[in-house]
PLY file of the C-alpha trace (Angstrom):
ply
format ascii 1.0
element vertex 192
property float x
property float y
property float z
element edge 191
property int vertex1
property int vertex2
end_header
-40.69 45.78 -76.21
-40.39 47.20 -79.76
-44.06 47.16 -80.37
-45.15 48.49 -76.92
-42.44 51.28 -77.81
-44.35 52.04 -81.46
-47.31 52.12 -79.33
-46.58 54.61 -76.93
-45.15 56.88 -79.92
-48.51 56.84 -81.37
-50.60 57.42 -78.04
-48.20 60.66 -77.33
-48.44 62.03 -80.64
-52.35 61.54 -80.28
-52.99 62.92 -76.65
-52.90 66.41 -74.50
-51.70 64.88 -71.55
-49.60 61.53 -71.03
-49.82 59.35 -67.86
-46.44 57.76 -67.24
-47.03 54.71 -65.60
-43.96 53.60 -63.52
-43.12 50.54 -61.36
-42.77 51.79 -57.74
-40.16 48.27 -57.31
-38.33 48.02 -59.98
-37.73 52.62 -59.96
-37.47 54.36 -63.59
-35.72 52.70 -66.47
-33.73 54.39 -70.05
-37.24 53.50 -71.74
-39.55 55.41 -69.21
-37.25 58.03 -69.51
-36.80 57.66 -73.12
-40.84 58.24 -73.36
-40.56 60.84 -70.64
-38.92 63.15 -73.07
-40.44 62.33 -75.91
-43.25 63.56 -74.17
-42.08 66.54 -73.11
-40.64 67.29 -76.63
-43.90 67.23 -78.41
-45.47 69.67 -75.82
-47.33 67.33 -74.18
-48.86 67.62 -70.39
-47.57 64.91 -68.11
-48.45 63.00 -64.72
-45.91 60.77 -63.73
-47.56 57.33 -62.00
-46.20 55.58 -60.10
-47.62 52.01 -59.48
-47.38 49.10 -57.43
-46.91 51.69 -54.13
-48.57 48.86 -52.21
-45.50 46.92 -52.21
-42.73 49.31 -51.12
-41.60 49.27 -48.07
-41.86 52.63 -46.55
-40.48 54.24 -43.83
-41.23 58.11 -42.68
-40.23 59.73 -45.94
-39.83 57.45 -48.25
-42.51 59.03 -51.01
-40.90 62.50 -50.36
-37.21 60.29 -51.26
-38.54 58.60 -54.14
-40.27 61.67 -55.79
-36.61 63.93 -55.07
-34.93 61.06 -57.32
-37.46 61.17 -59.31
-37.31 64.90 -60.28
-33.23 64.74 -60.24
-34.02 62.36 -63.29
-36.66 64.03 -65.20
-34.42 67.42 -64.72
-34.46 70.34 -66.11
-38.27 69.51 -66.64
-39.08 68.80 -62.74
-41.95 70.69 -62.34
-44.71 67.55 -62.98
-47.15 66.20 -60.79
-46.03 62.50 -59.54
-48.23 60.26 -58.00
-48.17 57.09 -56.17
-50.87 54.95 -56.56
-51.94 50.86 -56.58
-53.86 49.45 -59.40
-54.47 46.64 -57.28
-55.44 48.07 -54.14
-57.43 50.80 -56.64
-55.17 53.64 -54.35
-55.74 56.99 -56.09
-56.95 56.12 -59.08
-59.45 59.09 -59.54
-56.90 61.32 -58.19
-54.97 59.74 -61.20
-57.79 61.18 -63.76
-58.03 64.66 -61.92
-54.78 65.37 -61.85
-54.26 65.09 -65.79
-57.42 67.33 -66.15
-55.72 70.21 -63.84
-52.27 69.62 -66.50
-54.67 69.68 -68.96
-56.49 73.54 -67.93
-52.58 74.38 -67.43
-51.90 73.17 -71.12
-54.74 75.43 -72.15
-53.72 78.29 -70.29
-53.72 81.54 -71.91
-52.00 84.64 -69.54
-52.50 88.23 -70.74
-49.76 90.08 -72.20
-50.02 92.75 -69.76
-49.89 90.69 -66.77
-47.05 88.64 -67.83
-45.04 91.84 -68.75
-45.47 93.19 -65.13
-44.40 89.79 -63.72
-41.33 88.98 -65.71
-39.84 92.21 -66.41
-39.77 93.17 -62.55
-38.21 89.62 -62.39
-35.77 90.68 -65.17
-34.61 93.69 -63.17
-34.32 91.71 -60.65
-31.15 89.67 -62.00
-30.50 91.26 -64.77
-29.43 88.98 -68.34
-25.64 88.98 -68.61
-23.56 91.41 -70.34
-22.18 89.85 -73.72
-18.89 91.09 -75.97
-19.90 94.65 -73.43
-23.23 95.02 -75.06
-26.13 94.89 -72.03
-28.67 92.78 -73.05
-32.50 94.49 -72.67
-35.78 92.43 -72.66
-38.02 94.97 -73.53
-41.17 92.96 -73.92
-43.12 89.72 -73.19
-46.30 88.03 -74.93
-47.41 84.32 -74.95
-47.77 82.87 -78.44
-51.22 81.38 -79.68
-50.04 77.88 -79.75
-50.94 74.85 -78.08
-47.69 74.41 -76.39
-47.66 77.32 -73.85
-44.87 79.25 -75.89
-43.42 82.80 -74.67
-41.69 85.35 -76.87
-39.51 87.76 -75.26
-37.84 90.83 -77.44
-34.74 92.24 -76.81
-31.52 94.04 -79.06
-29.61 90.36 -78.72
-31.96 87.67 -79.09
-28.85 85.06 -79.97
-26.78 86.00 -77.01
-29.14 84.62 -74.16
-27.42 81.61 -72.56
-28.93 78.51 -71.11
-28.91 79.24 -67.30
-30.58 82.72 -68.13
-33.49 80.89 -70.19
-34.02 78.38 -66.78
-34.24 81.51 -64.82
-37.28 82.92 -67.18
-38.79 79.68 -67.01
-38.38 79.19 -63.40
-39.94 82.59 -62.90
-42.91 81.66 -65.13
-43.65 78.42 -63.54
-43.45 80.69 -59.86
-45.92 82.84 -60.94
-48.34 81.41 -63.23
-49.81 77.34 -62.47
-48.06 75.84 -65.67
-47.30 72.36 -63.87
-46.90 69.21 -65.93
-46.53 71.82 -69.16
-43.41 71.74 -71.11
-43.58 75.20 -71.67
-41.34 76.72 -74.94
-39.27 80.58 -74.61
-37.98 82.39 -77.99
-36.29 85.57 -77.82
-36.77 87.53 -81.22
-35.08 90.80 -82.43
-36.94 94.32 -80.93
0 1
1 2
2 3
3 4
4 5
5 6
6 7
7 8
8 9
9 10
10 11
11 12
12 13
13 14
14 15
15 16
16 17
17 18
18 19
19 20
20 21
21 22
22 23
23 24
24 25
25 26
26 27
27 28
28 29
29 30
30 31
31 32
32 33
33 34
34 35
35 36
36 37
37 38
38 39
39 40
40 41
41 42
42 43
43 44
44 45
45 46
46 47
47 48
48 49
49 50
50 51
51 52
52 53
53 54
54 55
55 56
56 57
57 58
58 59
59 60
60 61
61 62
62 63
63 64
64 65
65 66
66 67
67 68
68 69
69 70
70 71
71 72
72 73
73 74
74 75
75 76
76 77
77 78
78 79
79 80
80 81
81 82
82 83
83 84
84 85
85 86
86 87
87 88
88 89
89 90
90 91
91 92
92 93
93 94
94 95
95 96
96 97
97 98
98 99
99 100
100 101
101 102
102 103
103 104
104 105
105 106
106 107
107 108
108 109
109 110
110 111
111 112
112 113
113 114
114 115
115 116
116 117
117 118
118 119
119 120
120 121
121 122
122 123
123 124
124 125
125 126
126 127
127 128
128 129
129 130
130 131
131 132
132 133
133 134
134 135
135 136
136 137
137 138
138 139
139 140
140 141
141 142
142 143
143 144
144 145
145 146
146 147
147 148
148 149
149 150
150 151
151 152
152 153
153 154
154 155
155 156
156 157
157 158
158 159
159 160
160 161
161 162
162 163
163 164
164 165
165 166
166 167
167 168
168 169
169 170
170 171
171 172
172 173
173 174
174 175
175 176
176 177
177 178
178 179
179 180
180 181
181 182
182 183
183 184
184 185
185 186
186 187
187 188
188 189
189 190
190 191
């Protein structure tokens, strides 16, 4: 277990996209998780896969079940493609492949500055940030970073007083309106 752990350290630090290969019986375990995150830490695209579907018994939902627990466990990062497929029975194996290569144009990504700043900021006045200590908070401007990571930098007059459940909003609205699925994707406010 230690060694298989060392190994899938080094194969995340060394890929764009990571296939996490799960066992459809025995559901997701503290390492898979463990990995999951580690994953999604360093940036890097994932497709959750989950094997052995073959030997489930299924009934009229069950996939639609198994991926909602799924998600509840990956959460907040839910939005990444799962799928179920059978080494054995070769089930969706090249679906497997060609679903990494659509994280992987999603990882690569780049949205113009313009576009994203009529997008978000109509989503901003939408539901406004918070007021904090009776200051309003203003997000005056959006741009994506040039990193590898897709990485957004919004600037406003209190960059340090965005909370949490206003930063999930931005994201959510991001991941609505441009395909970023299976990205991590990073948000920094900075001083305007």
């Amino acid at each position: 277990e230690f060694y298989s752990v060392i190994r899938a350290i080094k194969a995340v630090d060394e890929a764009d996209v990571c296939m996490l290969l799960l066992d459809a019986e025995k559901g997701i375990t503290a390492q898979d998780l463990n990995i999951f995150s580690l994953a999604a830490k360093k940036g890097k695209g994932i497709v959750v896969l989950v094997n052995k579907w073959d030997l489930v018994k299924k009934e009229t939902n069950t996939a639609k079940e198994y991926e909602a627990e799924l998600k509840k466990r990956f959460a907040p990062f839910s939005d990444v493609p799962i799928l179920f497929v059978s080494a054995k029975e070769k089930t969706r194996i090249f679906k497997a492949i060609e679903l990494a290569l659509e994280v992987y144009e999603n990882r690569q990504r780049k949205i113009p500055t313009s576009q994203l700043n009529d997008i978000i900021l109509k989503a901003i006045e939408a539901y406004h940030p918070p007021v904090v200590r009776g200051h309003p908070i203003k997000i005056k401007f959006v741009t994506q970073l040039p990193t590898a990571v897709p990485s957004f930098a919004f600037f406003c007059n209190f960059p340090d007083d965005i909370k949490q459940p206003y930063k999930n909003y931005l994201e959510n609205k991001l991941r609505e309106n441009f395909d970023l699925t299976g990205v991590p994707v990073r948000l920094f406010f900075r001083k305007k």
